[in-house]
FIKOLZA-1660 file (N, C-alpha, C; in steps of 0.1 Angstrom, whole numbers, plus 5000, padded with zeros to 4 digits):
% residues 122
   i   px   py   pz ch aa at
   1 7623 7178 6603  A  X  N
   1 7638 7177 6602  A  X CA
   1 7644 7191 6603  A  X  C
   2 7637 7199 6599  A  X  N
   2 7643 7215 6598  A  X CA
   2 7645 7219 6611  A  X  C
   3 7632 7217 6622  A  X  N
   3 7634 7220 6638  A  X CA
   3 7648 7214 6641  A  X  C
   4 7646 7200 6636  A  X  N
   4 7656 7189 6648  A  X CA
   4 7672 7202 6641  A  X  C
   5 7674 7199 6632  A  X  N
   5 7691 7204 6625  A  X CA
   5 7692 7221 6636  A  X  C
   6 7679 7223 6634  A  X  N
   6 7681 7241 6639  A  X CA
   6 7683 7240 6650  A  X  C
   7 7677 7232 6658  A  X  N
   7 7678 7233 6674  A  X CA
   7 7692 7229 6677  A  X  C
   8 7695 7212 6665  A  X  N
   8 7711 7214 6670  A  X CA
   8 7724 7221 6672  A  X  C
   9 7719 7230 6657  A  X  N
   9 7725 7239 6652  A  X CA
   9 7728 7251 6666  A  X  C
  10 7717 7255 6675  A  X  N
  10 7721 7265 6681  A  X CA
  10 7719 7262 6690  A  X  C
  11 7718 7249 6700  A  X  N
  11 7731 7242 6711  A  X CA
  11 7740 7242 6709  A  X  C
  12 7744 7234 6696  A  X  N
  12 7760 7238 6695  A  X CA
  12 7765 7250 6698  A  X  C
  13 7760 7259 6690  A  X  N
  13 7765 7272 6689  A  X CA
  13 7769 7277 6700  A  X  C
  14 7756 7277 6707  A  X  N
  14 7760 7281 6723  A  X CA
  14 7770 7270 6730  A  X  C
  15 7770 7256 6727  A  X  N
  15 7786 7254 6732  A  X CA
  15 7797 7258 6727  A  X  C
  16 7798 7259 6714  A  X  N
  16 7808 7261 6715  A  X CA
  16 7816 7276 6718  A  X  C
  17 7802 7286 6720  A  X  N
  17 7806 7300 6731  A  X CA
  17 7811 7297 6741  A  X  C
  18 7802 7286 6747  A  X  N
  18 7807 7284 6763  A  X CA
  18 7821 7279 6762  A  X  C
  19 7826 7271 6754  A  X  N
  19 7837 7267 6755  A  X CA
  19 7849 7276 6750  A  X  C
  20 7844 7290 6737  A  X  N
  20 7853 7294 6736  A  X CA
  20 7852 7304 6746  A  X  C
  21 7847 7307 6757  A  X  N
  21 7845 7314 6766  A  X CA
  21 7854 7309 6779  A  X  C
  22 7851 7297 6784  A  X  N
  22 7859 7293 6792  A  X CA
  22 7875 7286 6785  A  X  C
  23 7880 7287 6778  A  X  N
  23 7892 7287 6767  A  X CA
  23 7899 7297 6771  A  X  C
  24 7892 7308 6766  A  X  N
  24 7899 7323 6768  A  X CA
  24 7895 7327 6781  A  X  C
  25 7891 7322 6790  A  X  N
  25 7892 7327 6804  A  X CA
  25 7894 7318 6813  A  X  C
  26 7895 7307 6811  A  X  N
  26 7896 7299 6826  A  X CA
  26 7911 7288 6822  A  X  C
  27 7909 7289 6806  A  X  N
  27 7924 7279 6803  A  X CA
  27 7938 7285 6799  A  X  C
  28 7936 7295 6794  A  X  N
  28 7949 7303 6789  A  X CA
  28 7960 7305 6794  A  X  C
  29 7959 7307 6811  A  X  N
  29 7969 7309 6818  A  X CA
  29 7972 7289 6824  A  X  C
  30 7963 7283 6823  A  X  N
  30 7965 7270 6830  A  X CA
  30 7969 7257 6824  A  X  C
  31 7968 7261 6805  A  X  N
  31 7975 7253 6795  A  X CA
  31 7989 7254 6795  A  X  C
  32 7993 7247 6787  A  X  N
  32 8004 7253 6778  A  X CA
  32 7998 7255 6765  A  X  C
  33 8006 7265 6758  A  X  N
  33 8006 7274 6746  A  X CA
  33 8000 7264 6736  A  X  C
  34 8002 7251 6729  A  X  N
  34 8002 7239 6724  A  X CA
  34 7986 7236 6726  A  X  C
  35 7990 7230 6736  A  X  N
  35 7973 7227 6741  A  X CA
  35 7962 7237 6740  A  X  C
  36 7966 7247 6743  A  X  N
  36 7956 7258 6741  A  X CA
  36 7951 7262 6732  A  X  C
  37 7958 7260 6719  A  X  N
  37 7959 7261 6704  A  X CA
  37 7948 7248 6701  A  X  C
  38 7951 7238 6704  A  X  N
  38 7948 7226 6703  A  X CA
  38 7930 7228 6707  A  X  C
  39 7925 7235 6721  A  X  N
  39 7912 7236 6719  A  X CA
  39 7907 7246 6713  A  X  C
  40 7919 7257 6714  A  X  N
  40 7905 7272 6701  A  X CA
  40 7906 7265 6689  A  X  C
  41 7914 7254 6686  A  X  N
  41 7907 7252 6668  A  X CA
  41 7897 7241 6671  A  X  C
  42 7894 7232 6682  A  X  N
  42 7885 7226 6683  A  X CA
  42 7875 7237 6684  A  X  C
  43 7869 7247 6697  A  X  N
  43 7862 7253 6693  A  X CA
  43 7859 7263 6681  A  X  C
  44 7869 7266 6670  A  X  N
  44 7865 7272 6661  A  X CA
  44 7859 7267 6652  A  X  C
  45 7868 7254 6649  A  X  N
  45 7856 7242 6641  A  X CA
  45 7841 7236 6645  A  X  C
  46 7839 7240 6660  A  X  N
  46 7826 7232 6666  A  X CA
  46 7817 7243 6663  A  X  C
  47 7821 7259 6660  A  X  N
  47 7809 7270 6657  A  X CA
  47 7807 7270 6643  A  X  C
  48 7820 7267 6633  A  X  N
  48 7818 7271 6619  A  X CA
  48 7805 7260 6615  A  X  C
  49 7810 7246 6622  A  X  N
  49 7799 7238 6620  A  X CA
  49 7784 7235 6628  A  X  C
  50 7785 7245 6635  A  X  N
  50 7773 7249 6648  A  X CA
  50 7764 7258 6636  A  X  C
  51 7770 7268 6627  A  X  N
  51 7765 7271 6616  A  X CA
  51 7763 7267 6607  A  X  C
  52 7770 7252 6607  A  X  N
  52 7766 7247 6591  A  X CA
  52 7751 7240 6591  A  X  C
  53 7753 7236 6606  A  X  N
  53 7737 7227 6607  A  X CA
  53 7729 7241 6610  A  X  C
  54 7728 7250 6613  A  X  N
  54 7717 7252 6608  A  X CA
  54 7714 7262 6594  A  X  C
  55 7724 7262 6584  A  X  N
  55 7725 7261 6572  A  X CA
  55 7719 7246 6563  A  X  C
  56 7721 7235 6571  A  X  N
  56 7715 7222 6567  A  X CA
  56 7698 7223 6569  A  X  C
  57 7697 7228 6583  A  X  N
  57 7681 7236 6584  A  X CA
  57 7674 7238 6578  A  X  C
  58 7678 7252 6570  A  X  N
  58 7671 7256 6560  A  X CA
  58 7675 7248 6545  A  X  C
  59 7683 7244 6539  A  X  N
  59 7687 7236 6532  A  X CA
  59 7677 7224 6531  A  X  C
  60 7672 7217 6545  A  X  N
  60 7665 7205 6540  A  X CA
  60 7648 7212 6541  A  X  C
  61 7647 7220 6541  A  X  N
  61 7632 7228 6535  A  X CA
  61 7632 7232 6523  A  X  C
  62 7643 7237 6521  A  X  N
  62 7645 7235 6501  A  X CA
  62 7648 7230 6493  A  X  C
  63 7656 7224 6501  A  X  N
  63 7663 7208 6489  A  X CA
  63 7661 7195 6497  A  X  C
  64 7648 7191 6502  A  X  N
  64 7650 7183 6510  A  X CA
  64 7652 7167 6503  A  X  C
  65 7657 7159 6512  A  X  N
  65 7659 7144 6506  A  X CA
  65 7671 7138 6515  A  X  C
  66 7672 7127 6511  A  X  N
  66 7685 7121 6524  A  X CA
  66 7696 7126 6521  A  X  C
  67 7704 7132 6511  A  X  N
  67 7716 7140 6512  A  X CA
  67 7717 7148 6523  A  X  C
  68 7708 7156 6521  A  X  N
  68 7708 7169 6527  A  X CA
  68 7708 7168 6542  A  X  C
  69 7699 7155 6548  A  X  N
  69 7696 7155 6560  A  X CA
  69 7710 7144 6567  A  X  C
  70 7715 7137 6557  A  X  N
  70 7725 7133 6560  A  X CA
  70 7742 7140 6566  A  X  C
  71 7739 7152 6555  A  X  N
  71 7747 7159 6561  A  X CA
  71 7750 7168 6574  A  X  C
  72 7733 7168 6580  A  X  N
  72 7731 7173 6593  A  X CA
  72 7735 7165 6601  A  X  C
  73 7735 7151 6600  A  X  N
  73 7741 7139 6608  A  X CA
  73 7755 7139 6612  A  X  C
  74 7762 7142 6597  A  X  N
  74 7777 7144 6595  A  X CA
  74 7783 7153 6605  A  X  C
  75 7776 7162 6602  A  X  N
  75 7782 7176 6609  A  X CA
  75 7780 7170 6621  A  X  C
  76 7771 7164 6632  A  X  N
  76 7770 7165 6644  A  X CA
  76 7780 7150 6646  A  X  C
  77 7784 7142 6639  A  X  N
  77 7792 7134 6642  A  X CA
  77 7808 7142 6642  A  X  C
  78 7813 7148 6630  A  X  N
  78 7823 7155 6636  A  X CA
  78 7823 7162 6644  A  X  C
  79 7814 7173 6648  A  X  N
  79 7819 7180 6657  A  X CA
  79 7825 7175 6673  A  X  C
  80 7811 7160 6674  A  X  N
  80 7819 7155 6686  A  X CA
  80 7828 7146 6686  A  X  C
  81 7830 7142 6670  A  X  N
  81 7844 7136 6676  A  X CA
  81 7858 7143 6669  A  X  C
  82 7858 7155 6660  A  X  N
  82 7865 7161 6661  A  X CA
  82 7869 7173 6672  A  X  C
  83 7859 7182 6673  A  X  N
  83 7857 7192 6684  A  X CA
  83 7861 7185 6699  A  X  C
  84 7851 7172 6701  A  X  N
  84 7851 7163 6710  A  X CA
  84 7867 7159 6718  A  X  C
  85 7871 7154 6708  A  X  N
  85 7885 7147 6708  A  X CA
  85 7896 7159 6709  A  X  C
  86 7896 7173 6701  A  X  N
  86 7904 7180 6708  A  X CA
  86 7905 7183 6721  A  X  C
  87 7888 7187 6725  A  X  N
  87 7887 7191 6733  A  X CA
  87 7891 7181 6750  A  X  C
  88 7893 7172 6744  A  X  N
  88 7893 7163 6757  A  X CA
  88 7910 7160 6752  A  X  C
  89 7917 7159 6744  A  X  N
  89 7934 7159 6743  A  X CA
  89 7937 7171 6753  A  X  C
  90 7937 7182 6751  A  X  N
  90 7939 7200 6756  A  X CA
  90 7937 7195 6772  A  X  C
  91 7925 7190 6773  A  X  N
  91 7922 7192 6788  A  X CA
  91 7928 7180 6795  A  X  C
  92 7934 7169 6791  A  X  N
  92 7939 7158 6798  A  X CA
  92 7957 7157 6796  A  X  C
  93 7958 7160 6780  A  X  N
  93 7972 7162 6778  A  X CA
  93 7977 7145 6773  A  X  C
  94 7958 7136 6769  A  X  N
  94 7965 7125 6765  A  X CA
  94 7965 7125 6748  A  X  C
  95 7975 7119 6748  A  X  N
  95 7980 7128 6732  A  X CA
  95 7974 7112 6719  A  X  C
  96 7970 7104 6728  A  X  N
  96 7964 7096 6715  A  X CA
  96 7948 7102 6715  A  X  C
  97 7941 7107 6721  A  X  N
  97 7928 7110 6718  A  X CA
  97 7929 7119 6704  A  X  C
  98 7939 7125 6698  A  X  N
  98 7943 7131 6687  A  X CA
  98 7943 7121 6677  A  X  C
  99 7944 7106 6675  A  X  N
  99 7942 7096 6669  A  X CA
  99 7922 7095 6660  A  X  C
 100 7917 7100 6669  A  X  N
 100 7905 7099 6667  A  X CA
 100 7896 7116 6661  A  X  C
 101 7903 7125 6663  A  X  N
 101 7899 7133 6651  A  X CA
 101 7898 7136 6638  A  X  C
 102 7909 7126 6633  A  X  N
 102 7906 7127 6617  A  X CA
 102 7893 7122 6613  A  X  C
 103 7891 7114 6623  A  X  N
 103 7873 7107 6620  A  X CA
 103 7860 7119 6620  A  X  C
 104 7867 7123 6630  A  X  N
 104 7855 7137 6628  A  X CA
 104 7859 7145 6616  A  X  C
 105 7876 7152 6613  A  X  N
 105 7878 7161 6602  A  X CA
 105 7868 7150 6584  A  X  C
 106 7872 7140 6586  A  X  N
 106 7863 7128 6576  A  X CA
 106 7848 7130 6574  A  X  C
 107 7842 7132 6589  A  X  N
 107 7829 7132 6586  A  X CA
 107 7824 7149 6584  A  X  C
 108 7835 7156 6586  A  X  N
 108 7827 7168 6579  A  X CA
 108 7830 7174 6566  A  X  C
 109 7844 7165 6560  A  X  N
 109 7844 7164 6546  A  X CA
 109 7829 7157 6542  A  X  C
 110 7824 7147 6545  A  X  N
 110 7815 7143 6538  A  X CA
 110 7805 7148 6538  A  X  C
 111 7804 7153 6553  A  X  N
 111 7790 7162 6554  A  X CA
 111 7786 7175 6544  A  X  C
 112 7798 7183 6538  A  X  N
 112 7796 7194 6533  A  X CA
 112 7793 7184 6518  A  X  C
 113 7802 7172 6514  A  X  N
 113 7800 7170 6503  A  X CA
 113 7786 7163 6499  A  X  C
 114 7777 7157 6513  A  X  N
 114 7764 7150 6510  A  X CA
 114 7758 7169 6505  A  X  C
 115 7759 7174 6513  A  X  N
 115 7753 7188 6516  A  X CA
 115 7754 7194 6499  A  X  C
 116 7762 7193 6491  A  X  N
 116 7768 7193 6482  A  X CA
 116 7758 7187 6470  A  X  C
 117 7758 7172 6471  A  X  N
 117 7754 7166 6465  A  X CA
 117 7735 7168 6466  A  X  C
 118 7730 7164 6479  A  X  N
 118 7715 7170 6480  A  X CA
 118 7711 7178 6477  A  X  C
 119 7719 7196 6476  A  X  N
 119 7713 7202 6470  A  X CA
 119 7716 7202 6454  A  X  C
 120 7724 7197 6447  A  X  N
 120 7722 7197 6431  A  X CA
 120 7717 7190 6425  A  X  C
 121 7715 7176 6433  A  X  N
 121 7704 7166 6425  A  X CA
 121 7691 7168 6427  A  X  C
 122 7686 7179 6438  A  X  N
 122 7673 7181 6436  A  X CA
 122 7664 7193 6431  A  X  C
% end
């Protein structure tokens, strides 16, 4: 379980470089201001939690149990459908795909709180 969270952990990571990479170089001048906003906090959220999994990583080698690994799950469900869903509003400009991020902001409330919970009960 430690491999799988860490490897996801820093795929992500590296997407979401690539993305804030091509953000600040390929979109900046080709968004509007709004939308552009709209994908750096997607990619800011898709690294903080590119780091939380593999903080879940090492977390389910110390406190391991289903909390803990559940919250590796969490995290990779928000990111793509929070990160996900910004990132594809910004780049299309369709404004209901914004309907479907609070599902992701949801599942990384829960994730920190399984994360939370796994490690004090064990």
């Amino acid at each position: 379980m430690d491999r799988l969270f860490f490897s996801l952990g820093a795929v992500s990571a590296f997407l979401a470089v690539a993305a804030g990479a091509f953000g600040a170089h390929a979109l900046k001048t080709r968004l509007e201001p709004d939308l552009f906003n709209v994908f750096e906090v997607g990619a800011r959220y898709h690294m903080y939690h590119a780091l939380a999994l593999l903080a879940v990583a090492w977390a389910v080698t110390r406190w391991p149990g289903p909390a803990v690994s559940a919250s590796g799950y969490l995290f990779l469900a928000g990111t793509i459908l929070f990160s996900g869903s910004l990132y594809a509003l910004s780049l299309t400009g369709v404004r209901w795909l914004g309907a479907v991020t609070p599902f992701g902001g949801l599942a990384f409330l829960a994730g920190w709180a399984c994360l939370a919970w796994g490690v004090y009960q064990s």
